[in-house]
C-alpha positions as CSV (number, residue, x, y, z in Angstrom):
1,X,22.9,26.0,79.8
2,X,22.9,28.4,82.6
3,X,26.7,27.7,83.1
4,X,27.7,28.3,79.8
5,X,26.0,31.7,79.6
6,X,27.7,32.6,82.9
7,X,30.9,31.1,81.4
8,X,30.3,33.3,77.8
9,X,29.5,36.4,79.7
10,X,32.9,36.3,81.6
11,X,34.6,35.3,79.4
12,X,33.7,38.6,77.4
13,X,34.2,40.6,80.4
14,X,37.4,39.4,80.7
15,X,37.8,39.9,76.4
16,X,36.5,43.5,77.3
17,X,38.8,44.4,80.4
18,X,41.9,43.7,78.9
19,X,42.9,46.0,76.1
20,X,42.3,49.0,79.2
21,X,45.1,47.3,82.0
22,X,48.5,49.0,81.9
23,X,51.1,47.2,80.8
24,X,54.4,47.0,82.8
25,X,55.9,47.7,79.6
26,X,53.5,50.8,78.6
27,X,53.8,51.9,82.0
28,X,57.3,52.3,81.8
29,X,57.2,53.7,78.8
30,X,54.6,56.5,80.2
31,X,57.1,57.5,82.9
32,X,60.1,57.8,80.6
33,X,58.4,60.0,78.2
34,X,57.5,61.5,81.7
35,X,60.9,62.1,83.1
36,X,62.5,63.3,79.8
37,X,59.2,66.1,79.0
38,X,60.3,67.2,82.6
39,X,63.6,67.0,81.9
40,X,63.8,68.7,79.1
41,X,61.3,71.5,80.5
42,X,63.8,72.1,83.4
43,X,66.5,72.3,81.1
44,X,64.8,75.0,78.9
45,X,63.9,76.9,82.5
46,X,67.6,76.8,83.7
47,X,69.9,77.3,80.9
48,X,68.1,78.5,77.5
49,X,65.4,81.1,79.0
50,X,67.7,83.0,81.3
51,X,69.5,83.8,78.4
52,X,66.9,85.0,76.2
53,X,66.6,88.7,77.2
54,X,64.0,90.6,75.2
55,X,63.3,93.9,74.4
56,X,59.9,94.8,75.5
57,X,58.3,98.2,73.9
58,X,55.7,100.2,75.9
59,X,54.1,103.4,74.8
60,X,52.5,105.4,77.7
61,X,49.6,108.1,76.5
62,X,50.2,110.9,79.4
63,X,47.7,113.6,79.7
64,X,48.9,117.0,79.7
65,X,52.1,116.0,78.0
66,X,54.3,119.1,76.1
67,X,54.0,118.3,72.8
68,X,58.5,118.7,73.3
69,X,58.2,115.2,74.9
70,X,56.1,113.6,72.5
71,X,58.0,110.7,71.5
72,X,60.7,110.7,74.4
73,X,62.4,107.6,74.5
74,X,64.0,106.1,77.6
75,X,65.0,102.1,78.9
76,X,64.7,100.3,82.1
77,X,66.9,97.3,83.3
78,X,66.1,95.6,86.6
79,X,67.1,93.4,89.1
80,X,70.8,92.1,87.7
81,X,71.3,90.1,90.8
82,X,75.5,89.6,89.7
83,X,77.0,87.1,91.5
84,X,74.2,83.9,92.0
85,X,72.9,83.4,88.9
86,X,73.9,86.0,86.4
87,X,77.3,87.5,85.0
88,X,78.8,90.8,84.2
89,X,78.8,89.8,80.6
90,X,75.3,89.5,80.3
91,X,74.9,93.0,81.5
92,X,77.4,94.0,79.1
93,X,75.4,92.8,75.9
94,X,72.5,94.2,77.3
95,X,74.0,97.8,77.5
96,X,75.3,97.0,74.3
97,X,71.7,96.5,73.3
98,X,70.4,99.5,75.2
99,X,73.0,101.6,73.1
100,X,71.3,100.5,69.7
101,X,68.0,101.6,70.8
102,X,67.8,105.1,70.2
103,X,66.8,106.0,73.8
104,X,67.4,109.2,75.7
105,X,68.1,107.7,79.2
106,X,68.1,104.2,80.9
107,X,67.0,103.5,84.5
108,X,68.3,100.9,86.9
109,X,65.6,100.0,89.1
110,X,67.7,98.1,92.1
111,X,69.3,95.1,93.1
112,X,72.3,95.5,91.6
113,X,74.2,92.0,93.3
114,X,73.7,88.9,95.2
115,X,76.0,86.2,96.3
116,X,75.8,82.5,97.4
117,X,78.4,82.6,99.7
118,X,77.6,80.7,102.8
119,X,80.3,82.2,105.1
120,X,79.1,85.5,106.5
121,X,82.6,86.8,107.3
122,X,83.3,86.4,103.0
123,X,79.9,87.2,101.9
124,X,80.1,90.7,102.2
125,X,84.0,90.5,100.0
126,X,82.3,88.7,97.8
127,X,79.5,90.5,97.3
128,X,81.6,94.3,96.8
129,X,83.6,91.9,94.2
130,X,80.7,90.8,92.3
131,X,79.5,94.9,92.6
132,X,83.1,96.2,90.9
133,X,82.2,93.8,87.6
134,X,79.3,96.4,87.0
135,X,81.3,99.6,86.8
136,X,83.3,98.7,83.5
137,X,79.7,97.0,81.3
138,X,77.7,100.4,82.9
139,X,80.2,102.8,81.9
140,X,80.1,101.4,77.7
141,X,76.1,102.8,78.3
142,X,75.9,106.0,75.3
143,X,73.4,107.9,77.4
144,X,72.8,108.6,80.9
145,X,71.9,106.3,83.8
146,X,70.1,106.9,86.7
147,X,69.5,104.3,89.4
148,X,67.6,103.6,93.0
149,X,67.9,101.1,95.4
150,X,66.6,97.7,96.0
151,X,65.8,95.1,98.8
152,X,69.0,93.3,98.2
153,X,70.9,96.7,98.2
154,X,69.5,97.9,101.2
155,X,70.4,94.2,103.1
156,X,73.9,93.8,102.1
157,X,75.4,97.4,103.1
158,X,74.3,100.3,101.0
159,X,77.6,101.6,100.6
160,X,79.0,99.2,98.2
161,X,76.6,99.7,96.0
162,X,76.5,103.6,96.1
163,X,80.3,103.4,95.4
164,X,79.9,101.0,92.5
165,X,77.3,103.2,91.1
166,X,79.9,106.8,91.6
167,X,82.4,105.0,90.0
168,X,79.9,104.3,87.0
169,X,78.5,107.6,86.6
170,X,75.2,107.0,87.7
171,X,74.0,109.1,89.9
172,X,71.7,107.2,92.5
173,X,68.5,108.5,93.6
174,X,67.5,108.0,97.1
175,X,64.3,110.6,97.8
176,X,65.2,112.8,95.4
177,X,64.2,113.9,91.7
178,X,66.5,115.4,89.0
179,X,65.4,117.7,85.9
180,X,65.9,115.1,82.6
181,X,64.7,118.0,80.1
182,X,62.3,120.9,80.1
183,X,59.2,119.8,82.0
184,X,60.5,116.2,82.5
185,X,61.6,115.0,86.1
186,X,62.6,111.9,87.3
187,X,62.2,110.6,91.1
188,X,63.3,108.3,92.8
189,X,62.6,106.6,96.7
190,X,63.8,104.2,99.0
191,X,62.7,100.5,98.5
192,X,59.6,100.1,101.1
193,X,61.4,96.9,101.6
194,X,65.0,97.4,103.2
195,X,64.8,101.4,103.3
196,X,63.2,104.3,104.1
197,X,61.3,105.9,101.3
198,X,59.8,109.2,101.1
199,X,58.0,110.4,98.0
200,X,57.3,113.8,99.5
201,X,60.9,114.4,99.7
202,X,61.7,113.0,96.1
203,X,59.1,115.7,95.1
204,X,59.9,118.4,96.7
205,X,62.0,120.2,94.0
206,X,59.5,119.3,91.1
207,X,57.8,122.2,89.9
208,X,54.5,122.3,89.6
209,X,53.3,120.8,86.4
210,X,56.1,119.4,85.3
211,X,55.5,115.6,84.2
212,X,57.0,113.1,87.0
213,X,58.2,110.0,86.9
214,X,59.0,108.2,89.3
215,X,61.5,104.8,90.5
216,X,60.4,102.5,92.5
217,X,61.9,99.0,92.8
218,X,58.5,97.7,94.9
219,X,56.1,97.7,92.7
220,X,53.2,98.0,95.4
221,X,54.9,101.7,96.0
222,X,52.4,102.6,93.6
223,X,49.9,102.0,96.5
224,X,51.6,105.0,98.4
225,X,51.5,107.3,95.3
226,X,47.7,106.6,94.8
227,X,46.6,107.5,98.7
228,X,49.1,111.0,98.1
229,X,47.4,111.5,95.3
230,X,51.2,112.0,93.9
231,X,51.5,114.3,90.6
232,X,53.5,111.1,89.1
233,X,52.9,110.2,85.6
234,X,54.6,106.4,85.8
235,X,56.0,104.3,88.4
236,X,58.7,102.2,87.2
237,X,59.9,99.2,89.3
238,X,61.1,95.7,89.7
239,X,61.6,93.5,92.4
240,X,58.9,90.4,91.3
241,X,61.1,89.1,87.9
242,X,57.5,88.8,87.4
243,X,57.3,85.9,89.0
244,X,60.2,83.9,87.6
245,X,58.5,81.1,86.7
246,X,54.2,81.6,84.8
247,X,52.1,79.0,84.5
248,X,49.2,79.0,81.6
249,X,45.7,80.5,82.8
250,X,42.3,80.4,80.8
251,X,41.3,83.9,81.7
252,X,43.5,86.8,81.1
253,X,45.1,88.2,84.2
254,X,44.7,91.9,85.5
255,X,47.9,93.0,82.6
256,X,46.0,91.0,79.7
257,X,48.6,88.4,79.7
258,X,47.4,84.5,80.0
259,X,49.4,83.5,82.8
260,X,50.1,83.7,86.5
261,X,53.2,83.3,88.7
262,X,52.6,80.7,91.4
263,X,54.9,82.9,93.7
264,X,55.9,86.4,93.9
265,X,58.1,88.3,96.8
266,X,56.5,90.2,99.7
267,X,55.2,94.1,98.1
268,X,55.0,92.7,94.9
269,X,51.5,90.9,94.9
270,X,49.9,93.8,93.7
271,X,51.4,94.6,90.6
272,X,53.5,91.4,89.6
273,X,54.1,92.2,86.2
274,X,54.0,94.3,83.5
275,X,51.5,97.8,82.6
276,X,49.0,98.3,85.0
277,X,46.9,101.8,84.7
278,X,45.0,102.9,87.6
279,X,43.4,106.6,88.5
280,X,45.0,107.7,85.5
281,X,48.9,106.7,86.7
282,X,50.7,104.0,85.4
283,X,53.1,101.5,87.0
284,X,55.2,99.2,85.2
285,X,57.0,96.3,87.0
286,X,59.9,94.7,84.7
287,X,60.7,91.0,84.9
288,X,64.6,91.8,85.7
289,X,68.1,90.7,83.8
290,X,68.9,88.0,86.8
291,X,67.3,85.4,88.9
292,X,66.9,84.7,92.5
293,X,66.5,82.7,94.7
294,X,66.3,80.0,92.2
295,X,68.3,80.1,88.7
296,X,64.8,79.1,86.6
297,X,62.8,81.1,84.3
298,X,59.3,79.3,82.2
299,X,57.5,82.1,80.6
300,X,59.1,84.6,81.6
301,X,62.4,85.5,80.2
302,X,64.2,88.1,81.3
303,X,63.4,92.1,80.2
304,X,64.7,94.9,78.5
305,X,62.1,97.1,78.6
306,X,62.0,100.9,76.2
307,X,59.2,103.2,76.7
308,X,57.7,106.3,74.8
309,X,56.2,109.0,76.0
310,X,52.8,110.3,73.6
311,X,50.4,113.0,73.9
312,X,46.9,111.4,75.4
């Protein structure tokens, strides 16, 4: 009797333990569905999100603000990269977009082209080539355009890119600030990266209380404008493509937004992505028109961004 209770028991052990065993067959079935998700995910990341610029609005309340600039509207485009990942068409419909926006000036906050070339002795050709196919898209731009420098600028021979920029009417501002309208002024340094930057030269022709912004294609600039204690009203960078690729996070981050970017380039830890206000300053870093070093976006497409100036 003993035997057969055994027998009975195991035997519904066994009854029990079955259903739960993989399957060679489910198995494979798990790691096609698998493959194909991640498939299709990388798929999105290299060939649909890059390509889904948007237009990203951003009021910024500014104490002390003339009631004249109430409602001043200007545009920021970042980090084209032309050459690797990203063509001069796609900076041509975004200028096109730009010029249906209604804004009083656009800045280019660095890193204007980067090439894959292998060969040193070619890169640099190749690199002033990919530069030239800017001039004609920036020049179709309906307002003014005002640029600074980036890493990849600075790395590859500034004057390429200083002769590029000439040639498109943009004047480019390296430690220096220029009057936009009555009580306006816009700055711009260095990259910390791969230059020399200098606010207190950018600055020295600002009057006193006029409102200042300020270019800075490093984002963690904004450090350096905090310890001066710098009469700038916004920092406007780059540099990050805010990350490139976001992952999903329970907790919002310190921008609000539910995501985080595994990596991010050297002086852009700090202030990643996005509107950040700190000490009464603001600093926004824009995720960038190209992609580099890798050609992937997920949750992050790339930026036009428009901001408006109000009365705080």
């Amino acid at each position: 009797m003993c035997e057969s209770i055994l027998s009975d028991l195991t035997q519904e052990r066994i009854e029990i333990k079955l259903p739960h065993q993989i399957t060679r067959r489910r198995f494979m079935l798990g790691l096609g569905s698998l493959v194909a998700a991640t498939a299709s995910t990388l798929g999105y990341a290299r060939y649909a999100e890059p390509q889904l610029v948007r237009v990203d609005n951003v009021t910024l309340p500014i104490a002390g603000l003339p009631a004249a600039l109430a409602g001043k509207r200007f545009a920021q485009i970042s980090d084209i990269h032309v050459g690797a990942y990203f063509a001069a068409e796609g900076l041509a419909a975004a200028i096109e977009r730009v010029n249906g926006l209604d804004v009083d000036f656009l800045m280019l906050t660095g890193d204007f082209a980067t090439v894959r070339e292998e060969n040193r002795s070619r890169r640099a050709a190749a690199r002033t080539a990919a530069l030239q196919t800017i001039v004609e898209p920036l020049r179709r731009a309906q307002m003014p355009i005002y640029a600074i420098t980036g890493n990849h600028d600075m790395w590859g021979g500034l004057e390429p890119v200083a002769q590029m920029l000439s040639a498109a009417g943009a004047p480019l501002l390296r430690n220096r600030a220029l009057p936009i309208d009555s009580n306006l002024w816009l700055a711009g340094v260095d990259d910390l990266w791969g230059g020399q930057p200098d606010l207190q030269a950018a600055m020295r022709a600002v009057p006193p209380g006029a409102v200042t912004l300020l270019m800075a294609h490093a984002p963690d600039y904004f450090d350096t404008v905090l310890n001066l204690d710098a009469p700038v009203a916004a920092q406007f960078s780059g540099h990050t493509h805010g990350g490139q690729v976001r992952l999903p996070r329970a907790t919002p981050g310190p921008e609000g937004l539910y995501s985080f970017a595994p990596v991010v380039p050297a002086y852009g830890e700090r202030y990643p992505i996005g509107l950040r206000q700190v000490q009464g300053r603001y600093v926004y870093t824009n995720r960038g028109l190209g992609a580099w070093p890798i050609p992937y976006r997920f949750n992050c497409p790339p930026e036009i961004t428009v901001f408006t100036l109000q009365q705080l």
